[in-house]
mmCIF file of the N, C-alpha and C atoms, coordinates in Angstrom:
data_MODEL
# 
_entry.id   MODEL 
# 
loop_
_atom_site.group_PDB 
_atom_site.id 
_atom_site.type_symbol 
_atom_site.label_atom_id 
_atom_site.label_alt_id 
_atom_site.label_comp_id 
_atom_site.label_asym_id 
_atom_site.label_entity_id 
_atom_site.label_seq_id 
_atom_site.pdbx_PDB_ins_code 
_atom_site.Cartn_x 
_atom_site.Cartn_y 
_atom_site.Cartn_z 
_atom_site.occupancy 
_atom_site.B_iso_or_equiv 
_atom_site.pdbx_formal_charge 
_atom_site.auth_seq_id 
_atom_site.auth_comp_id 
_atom_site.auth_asym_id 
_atom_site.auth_atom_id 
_atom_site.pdbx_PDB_model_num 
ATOM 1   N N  . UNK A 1 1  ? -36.627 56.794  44.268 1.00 0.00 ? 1  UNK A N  1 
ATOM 2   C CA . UNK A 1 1  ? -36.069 56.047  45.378 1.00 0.00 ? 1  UNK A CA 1 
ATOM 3   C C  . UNK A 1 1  ? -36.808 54.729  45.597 1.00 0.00 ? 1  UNK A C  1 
ATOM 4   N N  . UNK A 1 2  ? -38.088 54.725  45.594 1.00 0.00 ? 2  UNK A N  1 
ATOM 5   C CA . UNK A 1 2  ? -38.820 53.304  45.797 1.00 0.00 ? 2  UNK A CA 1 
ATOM 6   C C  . UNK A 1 2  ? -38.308 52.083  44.686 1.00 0.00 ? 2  UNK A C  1 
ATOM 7   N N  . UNK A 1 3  ? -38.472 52.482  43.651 1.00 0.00 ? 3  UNK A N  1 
ATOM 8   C CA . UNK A 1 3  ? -37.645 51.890  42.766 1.00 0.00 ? 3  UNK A CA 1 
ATOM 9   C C  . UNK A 1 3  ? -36.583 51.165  42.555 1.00 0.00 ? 3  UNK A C  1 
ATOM 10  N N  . UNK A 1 4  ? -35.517 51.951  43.498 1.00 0.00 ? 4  UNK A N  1 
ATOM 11  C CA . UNK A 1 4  ? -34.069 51.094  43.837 1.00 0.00 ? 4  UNK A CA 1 
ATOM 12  C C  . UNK A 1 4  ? -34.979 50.239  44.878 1.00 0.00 ? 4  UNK A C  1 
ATOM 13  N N  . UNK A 1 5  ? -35.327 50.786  45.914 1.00 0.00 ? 5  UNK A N  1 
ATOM 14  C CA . UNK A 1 5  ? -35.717 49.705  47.155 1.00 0.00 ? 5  UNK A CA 1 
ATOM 15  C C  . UNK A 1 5  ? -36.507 48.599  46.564 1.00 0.00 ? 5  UNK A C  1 
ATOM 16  N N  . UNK A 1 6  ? -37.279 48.690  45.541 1.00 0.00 ? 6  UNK A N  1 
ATOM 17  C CA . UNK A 1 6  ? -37.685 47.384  44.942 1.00 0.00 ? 6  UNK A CA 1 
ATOM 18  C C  . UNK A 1 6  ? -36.798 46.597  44.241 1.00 0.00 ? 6  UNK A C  1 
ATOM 19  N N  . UNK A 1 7  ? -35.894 47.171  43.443 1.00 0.00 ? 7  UNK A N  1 
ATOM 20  C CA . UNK A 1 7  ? -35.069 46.417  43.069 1.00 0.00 ? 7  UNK A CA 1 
ATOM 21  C C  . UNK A 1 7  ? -34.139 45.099  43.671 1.00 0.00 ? 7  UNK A C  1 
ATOM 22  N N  . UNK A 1 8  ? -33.740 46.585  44.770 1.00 0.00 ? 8  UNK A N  1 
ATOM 23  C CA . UNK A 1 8  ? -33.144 45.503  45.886 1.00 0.00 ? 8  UNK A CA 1 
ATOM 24  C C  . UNK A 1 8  ? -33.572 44.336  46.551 1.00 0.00 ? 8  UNK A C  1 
ATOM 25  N N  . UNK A 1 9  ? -35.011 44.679  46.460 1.00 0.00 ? 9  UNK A N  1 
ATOM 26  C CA . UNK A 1 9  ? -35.591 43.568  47.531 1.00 0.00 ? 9  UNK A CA 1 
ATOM 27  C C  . UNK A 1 9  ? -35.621 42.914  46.405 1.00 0.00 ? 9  UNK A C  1 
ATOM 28  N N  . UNK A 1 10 ? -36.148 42.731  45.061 1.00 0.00 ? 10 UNK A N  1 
ATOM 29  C CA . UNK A 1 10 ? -35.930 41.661  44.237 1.00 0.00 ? 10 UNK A CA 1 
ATOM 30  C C  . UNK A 1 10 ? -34.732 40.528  44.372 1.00 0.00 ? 10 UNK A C  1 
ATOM 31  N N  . UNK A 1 11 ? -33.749 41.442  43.947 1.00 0.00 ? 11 UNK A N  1 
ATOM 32  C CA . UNK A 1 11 ? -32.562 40.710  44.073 1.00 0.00 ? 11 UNK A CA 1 
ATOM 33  C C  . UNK A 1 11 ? -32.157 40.106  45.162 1.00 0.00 ? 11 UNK A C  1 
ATOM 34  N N  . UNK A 1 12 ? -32.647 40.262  46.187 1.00 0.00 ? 12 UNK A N  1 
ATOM 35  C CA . UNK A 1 12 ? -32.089 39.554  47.624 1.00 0.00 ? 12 UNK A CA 1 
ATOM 36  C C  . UNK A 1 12 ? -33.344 38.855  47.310 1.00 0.00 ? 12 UNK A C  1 
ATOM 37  N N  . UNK A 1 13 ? -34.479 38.521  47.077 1.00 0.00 ? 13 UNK A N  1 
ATOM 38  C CA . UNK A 1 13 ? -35.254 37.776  47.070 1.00 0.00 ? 13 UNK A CA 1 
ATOM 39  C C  . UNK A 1 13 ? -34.971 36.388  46.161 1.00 0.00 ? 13 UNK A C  1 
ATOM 40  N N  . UNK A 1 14 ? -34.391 36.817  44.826 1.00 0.00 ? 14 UNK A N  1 
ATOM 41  C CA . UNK A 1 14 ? -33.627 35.745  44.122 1.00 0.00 ? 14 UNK A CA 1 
ATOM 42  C C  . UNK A 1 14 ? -32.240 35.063  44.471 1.00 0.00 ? 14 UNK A C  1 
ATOM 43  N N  . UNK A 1 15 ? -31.931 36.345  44.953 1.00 0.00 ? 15 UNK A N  1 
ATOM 44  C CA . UNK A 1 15 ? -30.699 35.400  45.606 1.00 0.00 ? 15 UNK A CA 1 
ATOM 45  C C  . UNK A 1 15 ? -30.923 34.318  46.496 1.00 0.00 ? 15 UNK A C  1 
ATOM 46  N N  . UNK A 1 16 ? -31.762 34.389  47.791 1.00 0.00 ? 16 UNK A N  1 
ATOM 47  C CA . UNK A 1 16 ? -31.909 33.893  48.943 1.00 0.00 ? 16 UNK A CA 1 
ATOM 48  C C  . UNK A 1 16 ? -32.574 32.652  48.346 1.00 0.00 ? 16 UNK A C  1 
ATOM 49  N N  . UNK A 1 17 ? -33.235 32.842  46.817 1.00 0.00 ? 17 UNK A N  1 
ATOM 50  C CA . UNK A 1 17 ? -34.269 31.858  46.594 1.00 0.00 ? 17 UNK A CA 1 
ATOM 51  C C  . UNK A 1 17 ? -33.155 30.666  46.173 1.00 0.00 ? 17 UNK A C  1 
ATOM 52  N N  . UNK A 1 18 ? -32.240 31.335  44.856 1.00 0.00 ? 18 UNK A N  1 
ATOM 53  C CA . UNK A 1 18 ? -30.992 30.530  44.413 1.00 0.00 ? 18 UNK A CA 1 
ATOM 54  C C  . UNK A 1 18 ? -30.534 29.573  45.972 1.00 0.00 ? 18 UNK A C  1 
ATOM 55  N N  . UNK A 1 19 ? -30.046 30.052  46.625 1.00 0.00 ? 19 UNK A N  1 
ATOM 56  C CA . UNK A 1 19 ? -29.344 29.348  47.806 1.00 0.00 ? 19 UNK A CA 1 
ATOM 57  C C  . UNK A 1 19 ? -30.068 28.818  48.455 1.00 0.00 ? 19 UNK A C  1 
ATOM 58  N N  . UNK A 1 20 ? -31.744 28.607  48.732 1.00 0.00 ? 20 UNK A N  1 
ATOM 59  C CA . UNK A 1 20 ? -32.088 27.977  49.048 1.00 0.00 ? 20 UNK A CA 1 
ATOM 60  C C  . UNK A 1 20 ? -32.598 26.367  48.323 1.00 0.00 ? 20 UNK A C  1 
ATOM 61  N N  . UNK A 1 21 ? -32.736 26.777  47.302 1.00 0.00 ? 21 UNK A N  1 
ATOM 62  C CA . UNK A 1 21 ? -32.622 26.104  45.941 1.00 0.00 ? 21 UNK A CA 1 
ATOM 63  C C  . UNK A 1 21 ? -31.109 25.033  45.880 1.00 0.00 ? 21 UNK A C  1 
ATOM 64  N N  . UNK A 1 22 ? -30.424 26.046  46.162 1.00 0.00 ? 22 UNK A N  1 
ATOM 65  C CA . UNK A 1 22 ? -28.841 24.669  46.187 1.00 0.00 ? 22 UNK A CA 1 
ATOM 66  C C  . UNK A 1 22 ? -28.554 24.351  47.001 1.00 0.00 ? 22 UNK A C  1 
ATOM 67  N N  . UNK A 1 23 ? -29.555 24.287  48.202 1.00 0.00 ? 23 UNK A N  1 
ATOM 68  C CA . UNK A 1 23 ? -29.063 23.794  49.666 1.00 0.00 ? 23 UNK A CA 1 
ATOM 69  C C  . UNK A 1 23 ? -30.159 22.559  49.857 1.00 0.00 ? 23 UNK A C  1 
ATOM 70  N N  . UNK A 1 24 ? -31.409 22.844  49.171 1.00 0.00 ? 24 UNK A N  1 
ATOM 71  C CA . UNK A 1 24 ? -32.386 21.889  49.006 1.00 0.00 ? 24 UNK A CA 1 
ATOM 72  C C  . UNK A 1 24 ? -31.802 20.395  48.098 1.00 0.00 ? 24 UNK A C  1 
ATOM 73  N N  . UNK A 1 25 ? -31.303 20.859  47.116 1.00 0.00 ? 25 UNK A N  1 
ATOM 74  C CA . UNK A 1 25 ? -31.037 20.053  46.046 1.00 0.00 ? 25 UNK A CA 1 
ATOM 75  C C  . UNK A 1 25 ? -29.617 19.535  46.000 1.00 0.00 ? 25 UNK A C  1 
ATOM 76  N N  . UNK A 1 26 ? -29.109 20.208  47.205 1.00 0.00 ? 26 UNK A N  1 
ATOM 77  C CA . UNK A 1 26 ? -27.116 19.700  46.904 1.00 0.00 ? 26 UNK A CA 1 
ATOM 78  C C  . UNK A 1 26 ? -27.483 17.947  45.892 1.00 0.00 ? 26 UNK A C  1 
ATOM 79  N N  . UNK A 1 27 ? -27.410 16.685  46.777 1.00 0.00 ? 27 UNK A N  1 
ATOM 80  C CA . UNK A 1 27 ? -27.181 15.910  46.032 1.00 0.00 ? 27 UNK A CA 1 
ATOM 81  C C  . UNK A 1 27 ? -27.330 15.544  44.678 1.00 0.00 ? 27 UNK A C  1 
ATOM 82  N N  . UNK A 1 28 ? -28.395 15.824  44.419 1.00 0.00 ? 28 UNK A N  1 
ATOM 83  C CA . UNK A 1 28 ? -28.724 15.559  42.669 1.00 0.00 ? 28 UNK A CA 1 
ATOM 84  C C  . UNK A 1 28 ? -28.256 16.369  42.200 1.00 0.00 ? 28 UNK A C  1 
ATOM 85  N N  . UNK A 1 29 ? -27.837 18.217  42.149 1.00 0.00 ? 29 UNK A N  1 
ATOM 86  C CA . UNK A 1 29 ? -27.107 19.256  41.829 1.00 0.00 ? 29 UNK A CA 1 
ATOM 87  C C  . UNK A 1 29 ? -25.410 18.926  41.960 1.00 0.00 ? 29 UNK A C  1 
ATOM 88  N N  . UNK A 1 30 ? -24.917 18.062  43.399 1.00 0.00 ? 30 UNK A N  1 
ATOM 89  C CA . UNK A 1 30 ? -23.194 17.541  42.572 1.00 0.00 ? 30 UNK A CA 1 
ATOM 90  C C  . UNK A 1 30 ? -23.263 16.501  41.888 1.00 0.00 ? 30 UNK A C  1 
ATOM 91  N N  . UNK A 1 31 ? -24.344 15.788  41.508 1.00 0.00 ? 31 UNK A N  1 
ATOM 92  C CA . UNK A 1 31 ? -23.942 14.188  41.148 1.00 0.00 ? 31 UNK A CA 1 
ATOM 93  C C  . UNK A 1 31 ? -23.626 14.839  39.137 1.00 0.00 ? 31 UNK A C  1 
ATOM 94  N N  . UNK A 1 32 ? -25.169 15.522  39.094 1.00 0.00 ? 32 UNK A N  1 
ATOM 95  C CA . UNK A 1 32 ? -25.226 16.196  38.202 1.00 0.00 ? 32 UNK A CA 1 
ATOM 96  C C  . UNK A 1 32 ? -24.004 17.163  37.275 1.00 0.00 ? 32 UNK A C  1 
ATOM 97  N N  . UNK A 1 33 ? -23.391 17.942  38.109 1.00 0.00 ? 33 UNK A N  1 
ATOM 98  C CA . UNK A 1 33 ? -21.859 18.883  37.658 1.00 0.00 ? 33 UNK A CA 1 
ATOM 99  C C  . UNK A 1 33 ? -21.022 17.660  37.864 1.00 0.00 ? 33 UNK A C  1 
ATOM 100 N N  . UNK A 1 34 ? -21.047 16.355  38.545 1.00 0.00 ? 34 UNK A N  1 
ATOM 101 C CA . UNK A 1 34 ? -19.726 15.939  38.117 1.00 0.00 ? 34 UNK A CA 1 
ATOM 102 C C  . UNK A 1 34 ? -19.631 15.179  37.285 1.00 0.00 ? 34 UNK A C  1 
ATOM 103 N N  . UNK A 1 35 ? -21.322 14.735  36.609 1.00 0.00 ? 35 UNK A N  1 
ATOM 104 C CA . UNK A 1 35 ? -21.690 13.806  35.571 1.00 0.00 ? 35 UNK A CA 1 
ATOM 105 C C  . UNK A 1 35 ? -21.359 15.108  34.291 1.00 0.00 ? 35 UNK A C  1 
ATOM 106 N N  . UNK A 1 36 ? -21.669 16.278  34.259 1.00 0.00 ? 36 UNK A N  1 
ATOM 107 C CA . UNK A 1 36 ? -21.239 17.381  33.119 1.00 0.00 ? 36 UNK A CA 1 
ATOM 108 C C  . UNK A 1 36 ? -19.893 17.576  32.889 1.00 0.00 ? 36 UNK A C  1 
ATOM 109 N N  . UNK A 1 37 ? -19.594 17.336  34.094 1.00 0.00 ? 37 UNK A N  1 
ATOM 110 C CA . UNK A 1 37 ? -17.710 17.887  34.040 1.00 0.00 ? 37 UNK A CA 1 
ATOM 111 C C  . UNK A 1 37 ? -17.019 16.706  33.246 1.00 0.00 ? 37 UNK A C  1 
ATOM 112 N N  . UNK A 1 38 ? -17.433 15.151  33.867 1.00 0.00 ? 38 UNK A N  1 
ATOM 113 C CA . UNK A 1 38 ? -16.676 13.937  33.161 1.00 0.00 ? 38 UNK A CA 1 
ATOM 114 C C  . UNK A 1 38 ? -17.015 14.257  31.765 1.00 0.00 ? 38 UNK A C  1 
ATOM 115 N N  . UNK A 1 39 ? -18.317 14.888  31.046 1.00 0.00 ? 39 UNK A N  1 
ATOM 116 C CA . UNK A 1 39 ? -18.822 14.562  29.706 1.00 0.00 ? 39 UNK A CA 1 
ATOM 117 C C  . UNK A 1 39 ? -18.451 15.873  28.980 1.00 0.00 ? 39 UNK A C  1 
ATOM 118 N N  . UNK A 1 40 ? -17.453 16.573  29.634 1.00 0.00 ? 40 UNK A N  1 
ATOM 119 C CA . UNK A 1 40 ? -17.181 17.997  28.635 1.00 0.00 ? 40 UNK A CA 1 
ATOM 120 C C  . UNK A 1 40 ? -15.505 17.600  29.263 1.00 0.00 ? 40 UNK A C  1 
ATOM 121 N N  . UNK A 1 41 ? -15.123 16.809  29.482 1.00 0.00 ? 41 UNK A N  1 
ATOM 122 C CA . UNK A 1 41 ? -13.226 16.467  29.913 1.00 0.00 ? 41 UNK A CA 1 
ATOM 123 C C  . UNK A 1 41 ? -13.050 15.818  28.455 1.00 0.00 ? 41 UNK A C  1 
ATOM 124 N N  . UNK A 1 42 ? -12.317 16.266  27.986 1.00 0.00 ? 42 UNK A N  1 
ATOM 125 C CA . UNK A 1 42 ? -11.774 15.703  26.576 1.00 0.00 ? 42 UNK A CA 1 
ATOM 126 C C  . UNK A 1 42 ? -10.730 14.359  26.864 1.00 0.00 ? 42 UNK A C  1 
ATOM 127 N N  . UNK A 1 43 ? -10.370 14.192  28.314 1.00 0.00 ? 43 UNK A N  1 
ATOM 128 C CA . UNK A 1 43 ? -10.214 13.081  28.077 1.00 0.00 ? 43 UNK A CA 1 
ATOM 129 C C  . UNK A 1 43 ? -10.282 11.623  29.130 1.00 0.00 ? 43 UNK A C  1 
ATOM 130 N N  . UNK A 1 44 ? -11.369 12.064  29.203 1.00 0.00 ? 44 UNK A N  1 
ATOM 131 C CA . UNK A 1 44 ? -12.188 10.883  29.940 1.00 0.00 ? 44 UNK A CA 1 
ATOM 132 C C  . UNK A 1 44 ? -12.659 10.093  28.736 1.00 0.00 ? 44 UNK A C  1 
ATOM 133 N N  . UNK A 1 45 ? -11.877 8.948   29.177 1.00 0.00 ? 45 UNK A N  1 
ATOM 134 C CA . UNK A 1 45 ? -12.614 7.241   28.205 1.00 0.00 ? 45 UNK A CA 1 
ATOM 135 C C  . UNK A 1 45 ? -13.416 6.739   29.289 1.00 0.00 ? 45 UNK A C  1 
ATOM 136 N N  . UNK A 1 46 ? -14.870 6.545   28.311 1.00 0.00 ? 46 UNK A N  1 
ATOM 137 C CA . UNK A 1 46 ? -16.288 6.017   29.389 1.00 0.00 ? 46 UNK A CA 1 
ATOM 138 C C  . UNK A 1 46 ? -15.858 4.303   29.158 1.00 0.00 ? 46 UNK A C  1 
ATOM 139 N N  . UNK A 1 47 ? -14.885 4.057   27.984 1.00 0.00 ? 47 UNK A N  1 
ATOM 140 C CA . UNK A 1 47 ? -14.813 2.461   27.580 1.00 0.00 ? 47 UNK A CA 1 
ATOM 141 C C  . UNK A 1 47 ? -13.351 2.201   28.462 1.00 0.00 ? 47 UNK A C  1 
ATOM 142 N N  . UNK A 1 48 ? -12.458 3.196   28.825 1.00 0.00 ? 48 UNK A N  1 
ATOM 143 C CA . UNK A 1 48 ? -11.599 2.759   29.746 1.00 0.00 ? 48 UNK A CA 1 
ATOM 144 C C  . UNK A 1 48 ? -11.587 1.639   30.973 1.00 0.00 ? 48 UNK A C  1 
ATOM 145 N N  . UNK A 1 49 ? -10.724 0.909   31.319 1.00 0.00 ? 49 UNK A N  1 
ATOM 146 C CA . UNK A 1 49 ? -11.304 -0.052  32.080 1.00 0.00 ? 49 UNK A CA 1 
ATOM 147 C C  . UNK A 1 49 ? -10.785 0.232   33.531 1.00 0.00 ? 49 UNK A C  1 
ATOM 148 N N  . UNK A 1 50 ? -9.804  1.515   33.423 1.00 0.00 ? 50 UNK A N  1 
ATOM 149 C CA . UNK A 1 50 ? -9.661  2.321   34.950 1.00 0.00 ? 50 UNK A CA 1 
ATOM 150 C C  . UNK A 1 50 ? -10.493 3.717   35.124 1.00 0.00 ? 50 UNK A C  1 
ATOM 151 N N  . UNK A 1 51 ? -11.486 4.073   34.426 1.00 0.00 ? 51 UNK A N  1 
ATOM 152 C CA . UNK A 1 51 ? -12.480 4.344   34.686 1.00 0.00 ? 51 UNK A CA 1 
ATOM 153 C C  . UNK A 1 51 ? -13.764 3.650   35.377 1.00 0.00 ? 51 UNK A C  1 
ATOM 154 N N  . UNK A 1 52 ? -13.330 2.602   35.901 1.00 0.00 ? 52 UNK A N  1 
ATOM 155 C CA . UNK A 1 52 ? -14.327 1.830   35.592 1.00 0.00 ? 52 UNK A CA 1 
ATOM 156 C C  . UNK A 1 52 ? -14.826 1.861   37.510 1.00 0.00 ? 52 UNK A C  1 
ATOM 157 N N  . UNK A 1 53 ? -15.552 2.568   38.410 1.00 0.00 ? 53 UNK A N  1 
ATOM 158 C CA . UNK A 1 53 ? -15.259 3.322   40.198 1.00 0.00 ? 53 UNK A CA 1 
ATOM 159 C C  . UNK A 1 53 ? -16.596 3.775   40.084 1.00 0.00 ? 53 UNK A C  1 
ATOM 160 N N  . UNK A 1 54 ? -17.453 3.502   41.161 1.00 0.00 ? 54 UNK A N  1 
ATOM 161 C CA . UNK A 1 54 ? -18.694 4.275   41.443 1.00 0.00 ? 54 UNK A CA 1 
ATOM 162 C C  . UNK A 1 54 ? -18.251 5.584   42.343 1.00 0.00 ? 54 UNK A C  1 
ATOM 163 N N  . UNK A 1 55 ? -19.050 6.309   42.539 1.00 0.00 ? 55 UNK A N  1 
ATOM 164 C CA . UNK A 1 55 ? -19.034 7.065   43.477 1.00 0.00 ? 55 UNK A CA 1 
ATOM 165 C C  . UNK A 1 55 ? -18.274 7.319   44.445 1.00 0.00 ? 55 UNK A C  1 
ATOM 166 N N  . UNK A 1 56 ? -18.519 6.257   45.365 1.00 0.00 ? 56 UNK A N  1 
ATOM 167 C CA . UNK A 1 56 ? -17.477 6.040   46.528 1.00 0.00 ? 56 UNK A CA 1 
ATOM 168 C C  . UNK A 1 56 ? -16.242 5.363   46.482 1.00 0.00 ? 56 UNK A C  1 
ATOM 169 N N  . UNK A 1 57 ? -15.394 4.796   45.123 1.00 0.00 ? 57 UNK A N  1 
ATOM 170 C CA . UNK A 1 57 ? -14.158 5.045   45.084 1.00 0.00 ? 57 UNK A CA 1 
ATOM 171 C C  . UNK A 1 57 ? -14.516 3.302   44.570 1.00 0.00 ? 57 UNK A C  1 
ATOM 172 N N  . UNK A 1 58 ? -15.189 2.486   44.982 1.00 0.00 ? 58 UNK A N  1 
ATOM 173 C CA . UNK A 1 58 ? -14.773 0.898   44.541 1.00 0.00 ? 58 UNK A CA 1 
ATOM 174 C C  . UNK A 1 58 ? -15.518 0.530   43.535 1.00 0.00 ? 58 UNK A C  1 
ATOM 175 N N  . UNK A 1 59 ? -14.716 -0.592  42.802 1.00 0.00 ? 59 UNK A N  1 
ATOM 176 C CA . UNK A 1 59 ? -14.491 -0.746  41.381 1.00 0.00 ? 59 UNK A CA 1 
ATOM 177 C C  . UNK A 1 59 ? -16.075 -1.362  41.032 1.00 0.00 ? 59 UNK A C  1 
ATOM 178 N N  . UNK A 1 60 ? -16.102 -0.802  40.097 1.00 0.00 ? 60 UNK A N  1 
ATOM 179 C CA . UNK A 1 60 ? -17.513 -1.940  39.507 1.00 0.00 ? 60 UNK A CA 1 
ATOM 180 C C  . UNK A 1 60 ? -17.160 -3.214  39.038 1.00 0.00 ? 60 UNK A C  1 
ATOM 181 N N  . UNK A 1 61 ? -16.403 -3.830  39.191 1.00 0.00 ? 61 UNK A N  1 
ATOM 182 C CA . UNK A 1 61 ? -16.149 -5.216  38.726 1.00 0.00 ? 61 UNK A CA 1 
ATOM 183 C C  . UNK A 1 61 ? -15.973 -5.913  39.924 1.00 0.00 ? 61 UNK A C  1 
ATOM 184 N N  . UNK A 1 62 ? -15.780 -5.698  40.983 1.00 0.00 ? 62 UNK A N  1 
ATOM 185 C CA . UNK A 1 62 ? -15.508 -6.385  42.085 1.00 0.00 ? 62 UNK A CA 1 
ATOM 186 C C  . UNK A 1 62 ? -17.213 -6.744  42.679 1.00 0.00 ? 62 UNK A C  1 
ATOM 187 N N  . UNK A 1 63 ? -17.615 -7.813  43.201 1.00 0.00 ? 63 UNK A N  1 
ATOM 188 C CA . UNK A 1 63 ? -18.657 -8.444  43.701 1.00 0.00 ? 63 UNK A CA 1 
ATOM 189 C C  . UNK A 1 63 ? -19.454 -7.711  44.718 1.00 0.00 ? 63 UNK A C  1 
ATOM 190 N N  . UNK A 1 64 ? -20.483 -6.831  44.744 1.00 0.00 ? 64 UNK A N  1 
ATOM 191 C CA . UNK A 1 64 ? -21.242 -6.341  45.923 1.00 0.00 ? 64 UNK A CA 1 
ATOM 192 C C  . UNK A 1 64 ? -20.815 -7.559  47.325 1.00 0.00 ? 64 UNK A C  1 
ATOM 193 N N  . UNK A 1 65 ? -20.874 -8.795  47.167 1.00 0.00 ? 65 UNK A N  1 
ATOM 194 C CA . UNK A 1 65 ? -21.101 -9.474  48.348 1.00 0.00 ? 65 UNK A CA 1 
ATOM 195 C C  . UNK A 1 65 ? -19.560 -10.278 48.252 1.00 0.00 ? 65 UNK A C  1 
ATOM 196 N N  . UNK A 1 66 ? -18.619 -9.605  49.663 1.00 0.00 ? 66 UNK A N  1 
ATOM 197 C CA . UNK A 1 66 ? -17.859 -10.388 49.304 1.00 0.00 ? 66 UNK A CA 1 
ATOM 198 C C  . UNK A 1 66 ? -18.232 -12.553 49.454 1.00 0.00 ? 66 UNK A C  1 
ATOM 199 N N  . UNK A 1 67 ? -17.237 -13.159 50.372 1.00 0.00 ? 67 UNK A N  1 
ATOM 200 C CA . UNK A 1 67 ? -16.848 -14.306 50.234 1.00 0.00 ? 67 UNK A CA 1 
ATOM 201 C C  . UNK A 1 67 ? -17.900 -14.059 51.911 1.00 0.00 ? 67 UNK A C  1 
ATOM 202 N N  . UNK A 1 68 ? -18.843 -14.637 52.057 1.00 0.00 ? 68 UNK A N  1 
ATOM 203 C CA . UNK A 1 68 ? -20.004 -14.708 53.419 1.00 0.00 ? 68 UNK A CA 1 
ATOM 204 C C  . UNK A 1 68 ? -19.261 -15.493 54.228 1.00 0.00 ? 68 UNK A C  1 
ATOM 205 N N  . UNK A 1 69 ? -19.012 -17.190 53.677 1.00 0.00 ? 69 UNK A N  1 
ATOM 206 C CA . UNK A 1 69 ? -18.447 -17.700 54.077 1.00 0.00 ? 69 UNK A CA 1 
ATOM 207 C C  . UNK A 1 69 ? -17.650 -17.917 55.743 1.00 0.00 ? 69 UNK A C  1 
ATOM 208 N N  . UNK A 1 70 ? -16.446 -16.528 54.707 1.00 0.00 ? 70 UNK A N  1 
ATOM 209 C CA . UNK A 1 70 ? -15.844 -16.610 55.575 1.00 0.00 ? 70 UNK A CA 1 
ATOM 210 C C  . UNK A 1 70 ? -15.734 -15.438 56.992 1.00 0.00 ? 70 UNK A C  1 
ATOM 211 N N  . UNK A 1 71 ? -16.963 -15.476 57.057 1.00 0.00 ? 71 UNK A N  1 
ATOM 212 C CA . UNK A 1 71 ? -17.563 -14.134 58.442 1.00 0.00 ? 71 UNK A CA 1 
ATOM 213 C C  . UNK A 1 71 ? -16.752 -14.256 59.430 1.00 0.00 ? 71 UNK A C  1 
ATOM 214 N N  . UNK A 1 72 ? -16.214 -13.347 60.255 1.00 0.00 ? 72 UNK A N  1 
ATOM 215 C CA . UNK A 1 72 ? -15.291 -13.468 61.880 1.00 0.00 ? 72 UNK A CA 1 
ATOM 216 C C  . UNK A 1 72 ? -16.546 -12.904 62.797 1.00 0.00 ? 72 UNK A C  1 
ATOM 217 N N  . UNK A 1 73 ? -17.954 -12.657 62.555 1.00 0.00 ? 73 UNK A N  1 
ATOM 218 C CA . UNK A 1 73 ? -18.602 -12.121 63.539 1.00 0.00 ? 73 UNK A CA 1 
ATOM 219 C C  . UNK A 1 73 ? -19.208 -13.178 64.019 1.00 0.00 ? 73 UNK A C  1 
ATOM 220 N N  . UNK A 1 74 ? -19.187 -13.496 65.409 1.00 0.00 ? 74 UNK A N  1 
ATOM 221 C CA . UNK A 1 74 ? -20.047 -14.603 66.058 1.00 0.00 ? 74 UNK A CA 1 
ATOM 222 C C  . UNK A 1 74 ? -21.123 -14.958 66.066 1.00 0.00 ? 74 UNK A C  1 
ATOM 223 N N  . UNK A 1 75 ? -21.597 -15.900 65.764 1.00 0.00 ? 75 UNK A N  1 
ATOM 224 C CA . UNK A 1 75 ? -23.143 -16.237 66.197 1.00 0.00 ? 75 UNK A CA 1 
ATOM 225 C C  . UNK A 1 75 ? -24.292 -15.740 66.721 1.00 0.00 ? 75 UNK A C  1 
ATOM 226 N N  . UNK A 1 76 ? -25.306 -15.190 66.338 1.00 0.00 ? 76 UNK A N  1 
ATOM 227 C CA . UNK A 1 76 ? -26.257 -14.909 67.055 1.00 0.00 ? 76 UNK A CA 1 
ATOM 228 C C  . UNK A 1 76 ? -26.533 -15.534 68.247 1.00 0.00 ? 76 UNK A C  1 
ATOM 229 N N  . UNK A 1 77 ? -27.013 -14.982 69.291 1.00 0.00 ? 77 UNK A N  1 
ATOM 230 C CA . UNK A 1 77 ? -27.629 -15.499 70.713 1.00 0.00 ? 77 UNK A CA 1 
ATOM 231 C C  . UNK A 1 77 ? -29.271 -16.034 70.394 1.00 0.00 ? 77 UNK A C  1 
ATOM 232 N N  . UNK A 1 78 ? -29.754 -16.753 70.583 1.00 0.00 ? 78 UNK A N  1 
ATOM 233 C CA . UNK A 1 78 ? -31.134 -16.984 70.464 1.00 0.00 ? 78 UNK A CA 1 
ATOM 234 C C  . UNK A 1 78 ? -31.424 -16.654 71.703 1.00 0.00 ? 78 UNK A C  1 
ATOM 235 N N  . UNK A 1 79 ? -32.783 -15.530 71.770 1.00 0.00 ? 79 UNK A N  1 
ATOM 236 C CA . UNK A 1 79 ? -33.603 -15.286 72.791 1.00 0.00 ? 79 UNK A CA 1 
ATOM 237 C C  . UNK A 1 79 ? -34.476 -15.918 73.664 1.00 0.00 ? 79 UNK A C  1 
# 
């Protein structure tokens, strides 16, 4: 009988460890499966040029900074 009860506690001990483990690590653990998933899809083109989207959906060819220029937010107040 002690035997099973060790067992058990093993296994809930690995388990709890696993899930704490993928609750610690979520971000680098999805960036990771969705960087595996694109590289085992038979048909994802990395040279495609509508592949071509970071993360959050906008294009890598378009300019980090748009046109400053033309800002609608008002002027700072000087203190």
């Amino acid at each position: 009988m002690g035997a099973v009860v060790a067992a058990v506690i093993a296994i809930a001990a690995v388990v709890l460890g696993w899930i704490t483990i993928e609750m610690a690590c979520k971000p680098c653990l999805e960036t990771g499966r969705r960087a595996m998933d694109r590289a085992l899809d038979p048909n994802y083109d990395p040279d495609s040029p509508t592949n071509a989207t970071t993360t959050n959906g906008a294009s890598t060819t378009e300019p980090l900074l748009g046109d400053l220029s033309a800002s609608t937010a008002p002027p700072a107040k000087a203190i």
